[in-house]
Short mmCIF file of the C-alpha atoms (twelve columns), coordinates in Angstrom:
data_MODEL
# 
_entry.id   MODEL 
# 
loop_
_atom_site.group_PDB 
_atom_site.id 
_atom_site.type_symbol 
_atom_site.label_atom_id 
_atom_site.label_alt_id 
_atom_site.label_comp_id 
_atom_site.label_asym_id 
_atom_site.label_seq_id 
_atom_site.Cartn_x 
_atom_site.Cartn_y 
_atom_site.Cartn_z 
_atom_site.pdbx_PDB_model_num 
ATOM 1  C CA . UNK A 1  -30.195 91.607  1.241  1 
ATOM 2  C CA . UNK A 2  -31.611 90.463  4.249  1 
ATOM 3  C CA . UNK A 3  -30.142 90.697  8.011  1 
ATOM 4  C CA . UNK A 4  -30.669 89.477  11.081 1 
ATOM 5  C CA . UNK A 5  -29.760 92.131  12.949 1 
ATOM 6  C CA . UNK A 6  -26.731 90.794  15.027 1 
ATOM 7  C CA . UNK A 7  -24.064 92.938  13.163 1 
ATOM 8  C CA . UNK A 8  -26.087 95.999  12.812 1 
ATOM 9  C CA . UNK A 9  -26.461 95.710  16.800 1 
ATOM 10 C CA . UNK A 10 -22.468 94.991  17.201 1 
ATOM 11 C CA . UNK A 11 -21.753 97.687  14.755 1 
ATOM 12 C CA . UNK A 12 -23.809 100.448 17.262 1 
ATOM 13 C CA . UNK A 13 -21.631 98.824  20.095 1 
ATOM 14 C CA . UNK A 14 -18.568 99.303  18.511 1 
ATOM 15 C CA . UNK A 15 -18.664 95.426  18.349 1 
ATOM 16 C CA . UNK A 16 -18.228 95.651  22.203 1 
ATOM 17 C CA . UNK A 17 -20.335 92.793  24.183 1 
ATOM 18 C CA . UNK A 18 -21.297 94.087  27.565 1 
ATOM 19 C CA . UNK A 19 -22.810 91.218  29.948 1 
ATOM 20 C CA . UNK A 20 -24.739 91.875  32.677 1 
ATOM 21 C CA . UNK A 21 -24.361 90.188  36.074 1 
ATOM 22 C CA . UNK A 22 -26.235 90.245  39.471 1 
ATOM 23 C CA . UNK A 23 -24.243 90.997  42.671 1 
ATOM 24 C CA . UNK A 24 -24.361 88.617  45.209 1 
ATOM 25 C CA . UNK A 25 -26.412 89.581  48.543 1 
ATOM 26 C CA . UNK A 26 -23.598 89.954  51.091 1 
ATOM 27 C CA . UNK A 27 -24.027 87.656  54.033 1 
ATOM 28 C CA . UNK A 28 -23.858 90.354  56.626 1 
ATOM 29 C CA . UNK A 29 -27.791 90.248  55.693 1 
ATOM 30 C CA . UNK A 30 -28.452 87.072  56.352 1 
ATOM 31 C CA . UNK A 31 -30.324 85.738  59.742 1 
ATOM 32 C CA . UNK A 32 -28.759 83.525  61.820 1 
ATOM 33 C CA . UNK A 33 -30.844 80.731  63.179 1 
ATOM 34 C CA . UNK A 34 -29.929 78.077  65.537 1 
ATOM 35 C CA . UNK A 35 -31.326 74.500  65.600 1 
ATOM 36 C CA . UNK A 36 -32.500 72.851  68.957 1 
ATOM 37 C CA . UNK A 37 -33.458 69.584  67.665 1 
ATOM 38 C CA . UNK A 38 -32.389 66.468  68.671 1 
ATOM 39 C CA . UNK A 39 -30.691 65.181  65.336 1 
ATOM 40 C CA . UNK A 40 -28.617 66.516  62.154 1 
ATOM 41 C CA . UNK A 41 -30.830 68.982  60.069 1 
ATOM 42 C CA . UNK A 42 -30.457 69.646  56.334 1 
ATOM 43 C CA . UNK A 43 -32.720 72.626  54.672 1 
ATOM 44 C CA . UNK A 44 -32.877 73.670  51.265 1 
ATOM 45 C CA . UNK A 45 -33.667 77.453  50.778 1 
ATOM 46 C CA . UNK A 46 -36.725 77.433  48.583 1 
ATOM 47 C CA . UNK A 47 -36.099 80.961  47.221 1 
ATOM 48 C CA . UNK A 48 -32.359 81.041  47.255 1 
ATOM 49 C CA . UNK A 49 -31.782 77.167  46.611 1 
ATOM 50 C CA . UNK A 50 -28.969 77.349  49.391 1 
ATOM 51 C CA . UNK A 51 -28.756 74.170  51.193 1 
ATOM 52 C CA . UNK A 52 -28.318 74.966  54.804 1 
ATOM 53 C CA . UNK A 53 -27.223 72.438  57.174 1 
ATOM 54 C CA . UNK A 54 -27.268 72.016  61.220 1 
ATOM 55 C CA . UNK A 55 -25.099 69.109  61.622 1 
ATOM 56 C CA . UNK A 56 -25.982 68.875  65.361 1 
ATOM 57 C CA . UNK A 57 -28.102 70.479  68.217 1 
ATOM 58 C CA . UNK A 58 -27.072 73.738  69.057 1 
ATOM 59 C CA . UNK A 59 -25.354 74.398  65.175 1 
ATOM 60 C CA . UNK A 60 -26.126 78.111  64.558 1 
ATOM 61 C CA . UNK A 61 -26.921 78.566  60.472 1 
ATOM 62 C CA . UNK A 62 -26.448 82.002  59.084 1 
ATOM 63 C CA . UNK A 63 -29.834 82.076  56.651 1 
ATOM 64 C CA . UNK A 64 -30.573 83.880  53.216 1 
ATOM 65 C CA . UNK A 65 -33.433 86.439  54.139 1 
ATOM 66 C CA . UNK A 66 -35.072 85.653  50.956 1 
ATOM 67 C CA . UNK A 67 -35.584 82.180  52.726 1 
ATOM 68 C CA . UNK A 68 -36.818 83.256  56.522 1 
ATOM 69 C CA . UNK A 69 -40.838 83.354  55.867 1 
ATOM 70 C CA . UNK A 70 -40.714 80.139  54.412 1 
ATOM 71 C CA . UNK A 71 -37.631 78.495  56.955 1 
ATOM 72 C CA . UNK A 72 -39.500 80.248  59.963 1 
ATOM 73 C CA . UNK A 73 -42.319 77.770  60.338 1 
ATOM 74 C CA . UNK A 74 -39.984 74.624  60.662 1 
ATOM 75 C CA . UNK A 75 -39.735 73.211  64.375 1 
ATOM 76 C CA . UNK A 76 -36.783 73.621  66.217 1 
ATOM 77 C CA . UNK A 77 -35.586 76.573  64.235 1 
ATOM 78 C CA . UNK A 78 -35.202 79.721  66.257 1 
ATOM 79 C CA . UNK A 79 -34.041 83.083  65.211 1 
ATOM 80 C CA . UNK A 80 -31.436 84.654  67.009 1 
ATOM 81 C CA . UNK A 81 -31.259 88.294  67.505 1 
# 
């Protein structure tokens, strides 16, 4: 009898699935930048693959740290804080 091991592995479970999920980073951690450009500014987070947009000069974005050593180079963009 052969098996593929899917009811042998639910039977030491107690047939119970258990799924695994990551938590969110909370957004108190993110940087906040503000844009000083003359137009609109859209960004997409290359890490996080947030889109972050600075509809205007002045528009403070709060930013993903995972995306800060790649968002810091951009011109116009300054940290604040």
């Amino acid at each position: 009898m052969s098996c593929c091991g899917h009811k042998r592995g639910q039977a030491a479970l107690g047939g119970t699935v258990v799924a695994l999920t990551r938590a969110p980073r909370p957004i108190s951690s993110a940087a906040l930048y503000q844009y000083t450009g003359a137009t609109a500014m859209t960004v997409t987070g290359p890490i996080s693959g947030a889109t972050y947009r600075f509809g205007q000069p002045g528009a403070k974005v709060q930013i993903d740290p995972r995306d800060v050593s790649s968002l810091a180079g951009l011109p116009n963009l300054h940290r604040l804080g």
